[in-house]
Each structure stands twice: as C-alpha cells, then as structure tokens.
N, C-alpha and C positions, 0 to 999 in steps of 0.2 A: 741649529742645523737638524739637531733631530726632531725636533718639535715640527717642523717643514717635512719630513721624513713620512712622519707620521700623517701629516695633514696631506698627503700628496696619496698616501695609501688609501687613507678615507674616503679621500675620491676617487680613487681608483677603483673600488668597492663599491660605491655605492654607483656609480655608472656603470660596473658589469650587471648588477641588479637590474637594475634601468633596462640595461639592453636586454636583456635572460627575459625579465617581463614581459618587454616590448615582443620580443623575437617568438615569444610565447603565443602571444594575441594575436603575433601576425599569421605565426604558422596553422593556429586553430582556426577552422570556417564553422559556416552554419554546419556545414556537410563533410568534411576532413580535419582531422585529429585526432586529441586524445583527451578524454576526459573522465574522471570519478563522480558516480552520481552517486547519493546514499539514498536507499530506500526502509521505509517502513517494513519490517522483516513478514510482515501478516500479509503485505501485497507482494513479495517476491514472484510467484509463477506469472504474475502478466506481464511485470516488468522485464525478466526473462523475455519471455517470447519477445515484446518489443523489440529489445534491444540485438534481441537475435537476428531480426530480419530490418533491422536498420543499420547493421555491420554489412548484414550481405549486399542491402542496395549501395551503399556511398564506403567511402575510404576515409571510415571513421573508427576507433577502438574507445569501447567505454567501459570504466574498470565499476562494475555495480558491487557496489559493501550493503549488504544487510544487515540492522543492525535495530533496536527497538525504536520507536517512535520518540520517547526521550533521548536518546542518545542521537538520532536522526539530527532531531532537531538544534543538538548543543554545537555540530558540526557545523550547523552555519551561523550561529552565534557565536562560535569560537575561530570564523574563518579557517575550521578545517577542510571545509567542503564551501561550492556555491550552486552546486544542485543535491535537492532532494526532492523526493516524492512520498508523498502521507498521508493517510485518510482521513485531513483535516485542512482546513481552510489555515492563516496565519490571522491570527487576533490583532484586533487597532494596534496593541499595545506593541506585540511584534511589529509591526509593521514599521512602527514609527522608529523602535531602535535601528534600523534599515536605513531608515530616509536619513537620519542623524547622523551615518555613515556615509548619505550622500550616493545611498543606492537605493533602486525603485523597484522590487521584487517584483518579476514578470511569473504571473502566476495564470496556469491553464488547467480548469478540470479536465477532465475525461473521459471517467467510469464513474460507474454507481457500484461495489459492491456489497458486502453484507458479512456480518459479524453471524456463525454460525452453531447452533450448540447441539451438539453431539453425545451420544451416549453407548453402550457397551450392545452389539447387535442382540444380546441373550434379552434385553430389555423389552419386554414386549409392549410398553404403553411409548406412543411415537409424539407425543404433547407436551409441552410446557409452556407455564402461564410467566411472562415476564416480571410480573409483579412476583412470584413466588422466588424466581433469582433476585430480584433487587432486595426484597426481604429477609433472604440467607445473608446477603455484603451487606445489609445492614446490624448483622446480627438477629435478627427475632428469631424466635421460636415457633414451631407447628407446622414450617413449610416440608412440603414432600421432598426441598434437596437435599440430600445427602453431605453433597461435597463438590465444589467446583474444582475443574484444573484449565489455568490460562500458560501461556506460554511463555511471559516475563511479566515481571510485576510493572515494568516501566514501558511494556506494550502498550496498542492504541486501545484491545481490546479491555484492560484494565479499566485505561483512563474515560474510555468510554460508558461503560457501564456504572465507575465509579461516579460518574455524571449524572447518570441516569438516577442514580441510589441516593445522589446527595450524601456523600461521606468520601471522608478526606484521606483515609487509611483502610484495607480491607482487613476482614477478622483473621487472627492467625490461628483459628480450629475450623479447618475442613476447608483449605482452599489449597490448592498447591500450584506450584511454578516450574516451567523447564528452563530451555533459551530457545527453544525452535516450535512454531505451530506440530512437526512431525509426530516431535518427544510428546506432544499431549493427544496424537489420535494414536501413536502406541500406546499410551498408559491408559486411555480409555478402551482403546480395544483388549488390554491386557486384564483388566479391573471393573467389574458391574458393578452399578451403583453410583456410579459417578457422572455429573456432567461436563465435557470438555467445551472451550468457548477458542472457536477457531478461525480466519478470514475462511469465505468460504472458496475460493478460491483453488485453495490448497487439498478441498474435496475433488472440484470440477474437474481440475488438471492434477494429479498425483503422481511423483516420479514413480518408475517403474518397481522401485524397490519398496514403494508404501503401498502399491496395490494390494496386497492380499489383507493388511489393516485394515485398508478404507473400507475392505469387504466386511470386516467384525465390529464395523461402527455403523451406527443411524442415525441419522438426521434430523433432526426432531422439526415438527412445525410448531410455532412460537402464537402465544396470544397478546394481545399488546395491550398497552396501559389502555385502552378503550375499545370500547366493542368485544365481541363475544367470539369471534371468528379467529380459528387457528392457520395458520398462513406457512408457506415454506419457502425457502431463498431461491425461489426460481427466479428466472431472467422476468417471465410473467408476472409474478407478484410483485417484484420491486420495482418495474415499470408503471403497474397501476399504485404504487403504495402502498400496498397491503403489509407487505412483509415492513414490521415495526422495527426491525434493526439496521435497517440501508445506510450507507455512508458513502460521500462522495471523495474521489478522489481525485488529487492535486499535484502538480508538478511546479514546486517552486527555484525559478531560478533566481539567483543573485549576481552571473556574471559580472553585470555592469558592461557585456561586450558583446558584438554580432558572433556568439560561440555558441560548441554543439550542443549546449542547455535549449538557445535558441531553435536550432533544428531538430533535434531529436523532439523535443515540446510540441512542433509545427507537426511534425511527422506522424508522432502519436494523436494527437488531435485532426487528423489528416485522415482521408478517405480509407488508406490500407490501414493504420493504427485504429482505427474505429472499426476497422471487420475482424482483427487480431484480438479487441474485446470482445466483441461479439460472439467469436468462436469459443472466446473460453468459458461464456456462461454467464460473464458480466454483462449489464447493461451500458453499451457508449455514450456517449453523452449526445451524440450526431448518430442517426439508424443509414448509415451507410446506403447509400442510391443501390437500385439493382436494375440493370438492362433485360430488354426482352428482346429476341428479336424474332420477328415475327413473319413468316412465310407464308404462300400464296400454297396450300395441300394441291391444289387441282394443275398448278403448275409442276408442280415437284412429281405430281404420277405420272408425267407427259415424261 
C-alpha cells in the first residue's frame, strides 16, 4: 500500500510539472509574457534600450541579467536561461550540443559594434597600433603599453583580443580587471597611463552618472594588423571596415517555442529595432528605410 502511495504521488508530480510547463508556453506569446534573456554585460546599453521600447509596445516583461560572455554563455548550456545575446556567433561544436538536445538555436544578428580602447583625457597622443596591444598580452617587451584594464577576465573583450594575440592566458603584470565596462572608464579616467578596452557602446550612450568620466577619457583611433591608416569606432568606419575591432552581434535563442525570444528577436531585427541601433551609434545590420514626403512649394504659397 504504500509503495502504491508513493507511486501515485510521483505522478502526481510529475503531471503538475507537465501542466506548469505546458501552462507556461501556453501563457507566453511571441508578444505577451514573461521572460529572462542574459546578455553579454559589454553590450548592456543597446539591449536596454531595446527592451525598453518593446515593453512599452506589447504586454510583455523581460527580466535582462548582465553578466560576462562566459557566464552568458554557460546559462544556456546549463539550461539556466534560453535566451541570450553576445558578440559572437555559436561555434559548430556548440551548435551541435543543441541539436543533441533536439533543439535548433534560432539565431538573428543585428548590430555591428566595436571593442573600444580608451585612455586618461591628460593623454595627449590619441593613436594606437593594435599590434603594440597584442604584443603587451603576449608579454613582449619595447611596446609603448603601459598597462591594460578590461572589465572581466571572462568578458568578450578579453576573449576577443585574447584571439587576436594567440594566447591562452593573459600576463599577470600590467593588466587589471573590474566586473562592469563603468569600473574601467573610472579607473582610466582616474589613472594616466593606462589603456582601458571597452564595448563602445558604453561611450556613445552613458548613464547620466558616468558623464563627467566619459569627459576625462579619449578615444583612441586604432591601427590594424594591415595598412597604415589609424581609424576610430564611428558608425562610418565600421560600416566601410576600417575600424579593425567590429564585432557582430547575436541574439541566440533556444526556446524550442513560438516565445518572446521569438519576438523580441523579430522586433529587434525589425524596422523600429534597427533605428534603436542606429541612434545609439551602432551600425544595424538592416539601414532602416526613410520617407520623404515631398510637396508641390507653388501650391503650398496659394
């Protein structure tokens, strides 16, 4: 009897689940819900905005966690999250742990931003040669850096760069780390001599309380592994290519369901999501249509 007991509970159990699940996917739309996306913490202010003005259209709530591009990432390997957004594509090899699962990640660029390096406004030379950063993370000696600051070790902009350098581990004399893009344009505004590496992003759009920073940092223009020509993260240069640090940006979902990964995704890659990038300085992926309309002057003086 109680063996029956017990086996009667278990299903009892696991059909609330069933239902909670179900009742879950049914109450979530492309356009009303509730959902947690995790974002790459270096792309936060465009994400923001997004999601700001796609609460106010539809009757949807999305809880956005910031949090480094490894830890993004382990969220949906770990089925803690099934959206995220990161300034990287997903590799075969992720992919395939995915399909193994028997899910088909719906994946939409969007943006093109740009990894941005920064220094103390006292600094009066406004140049740097990307090869002279790769060759401080590699260790050598003779280059003009000083000292790098990123904003987590397990950032994109780490892993990025770390790419770029060909090495597996950065040096542990003259680099330093916070947990937010902020904490390194105060320590750079606070400290000359040092270069900070930032989404740029976080320059274009700056909460109201990092204005007076942003004013004691500059922007450096960057030369790239090729060519001669120093370049700077405008909307301009990373459109035509110039600017050698551009990185595109991704909105992976794993729902497995018509949910608001789906729409929010549609939305962002969508006519108003594309003029949302636009305004903040990124490049969209789509240049947003623009109307004219056009009048008859000799009519309009009558």
């Amino acid at each position: 009897m109680k063996k029956l007991s017990i086996l009667f509970l278990s299903l009892a159990v696991l059909v609330a689940v069933f239902y909670s699940c179900n009742k879950s996917n049914k109450e979530e739309t492309i356009l009303k819900g509730n959902a947690t996306i995790y974002v790459d913490e270096t792309l936060t202010p465009i994400v923001e905005d997004q999601v700001a003005v796609f609460e106010s259209e539809y009757d949807a709530k999305i809880n956005l966690v910031s949090k480094s591009e490894a830890e993004t990432l382990n969220t949906l390997f770990k089925k803690t999250s099934t959206i995220a957004i990161l300034s990287r594509n997903l590799t075969p090899e992720e992919i395939k742990i995915f399909k193994q699962r028997k899910i088909n990640p719906k994946i939409t660029p969007f943006a093109t931003d740009a990894i941005a390096f920064i220094s103390n406004a006292s600094n009066k030379d406004s140049l740097v040669a990307l090869q002279d950063v790769l060759h401080f993370m590699q260790g050598k000696t003779g280059t003009k850096i000083k000292g790098l600051v990123f904003d987590n070790l397990n950032s994109s902009t780490v892993r990025y760069l770390s790419d770029l350098a060909g090495i597996k581990s950065i040096p542990e004399n003259g680099v330093f780390s916070f947990k937010t893009n902020d904490e390194v344009i105060k320590h750079v505004a606070s400290n000359d001599g040092l270069i900070g590496v930032v989404g740029v992003n976080w320059l274009s759009q700056p909460k109201p309380a990092m204005v007076d920073f942003i004013e004691k940092v500059r922007i450096l223009s960057v030369k790239g592994l090729k060519g001669n020509g120093y370049f700077y993260p405008s909307q301009n240069d990373i459109a035509e290519k110039k600017y050698p640090l551009a990185r595109d940006l991704y909105i992976i979902n794993c729902q497995g369901f018509s949910g608001l990964g789906m729409g929010f995704a549609s939305f962002v890659g969508g006519d108003i999501g594309q003029r949302i990038v636009l305004k903040s300085g990124l490049l969209p992926v789509r240049i947003p249509t623009r109307k004219f309309t056009i009048t008859n002057s000799q009519k309009d003086e009558k």
